[in-house]
C-alpha positions in Angstrom: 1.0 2.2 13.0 0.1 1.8 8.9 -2.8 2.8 7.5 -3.8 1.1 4.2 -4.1 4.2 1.6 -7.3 2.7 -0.2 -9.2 0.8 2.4 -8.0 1.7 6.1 -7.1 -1.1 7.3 -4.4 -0.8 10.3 -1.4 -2.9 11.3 0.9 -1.8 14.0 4.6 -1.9 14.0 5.3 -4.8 16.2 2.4 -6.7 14.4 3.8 -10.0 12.2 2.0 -9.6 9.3 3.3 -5.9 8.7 6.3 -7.2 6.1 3.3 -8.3 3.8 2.1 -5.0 3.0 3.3 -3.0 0.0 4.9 0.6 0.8 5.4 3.1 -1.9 7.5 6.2 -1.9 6.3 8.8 -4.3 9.0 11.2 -5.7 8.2 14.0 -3.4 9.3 11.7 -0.8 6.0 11.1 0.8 5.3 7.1 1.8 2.1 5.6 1.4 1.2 1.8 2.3 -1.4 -0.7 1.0 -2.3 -3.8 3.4 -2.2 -7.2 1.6 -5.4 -7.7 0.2 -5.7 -4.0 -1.5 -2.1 -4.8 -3.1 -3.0 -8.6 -4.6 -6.3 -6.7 -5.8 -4.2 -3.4 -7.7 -1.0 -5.7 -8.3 -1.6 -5.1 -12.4 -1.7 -1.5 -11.9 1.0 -1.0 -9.5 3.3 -2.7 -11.6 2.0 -0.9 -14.9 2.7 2.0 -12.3 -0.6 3.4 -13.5 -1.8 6.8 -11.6 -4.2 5.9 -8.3 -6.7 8.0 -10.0 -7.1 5.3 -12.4 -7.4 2.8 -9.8 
């Protein structure tokens, strides 16, 4: 199961919609996951790969 990083939302594994969500792997290696909606709503700063602080 997923958990959506800024507003918990879940999705399990054998769930459809689960390719639609946005997975990011950080440097350190550590995955984090944001379902659909939170990604269309941070897509400028992801891209601008802007700290999550500032988001």
């Amino acid at each position: 199961m997923w958990t959506c990083e800024r507003c918990g939302a879940t999705v399990a594994s054998e769930d459809p919609a689960r390719p639609t969500w946005s997975l990011e792997r950080d440097p350190d290696g550590r995955e984090t996951m944001l379902c659909p909606r939170c990604a269309r709503d941070h897509v400028r700063d992801i891209e601008a790969r802007l700290p999550r602080q500032w988001w």
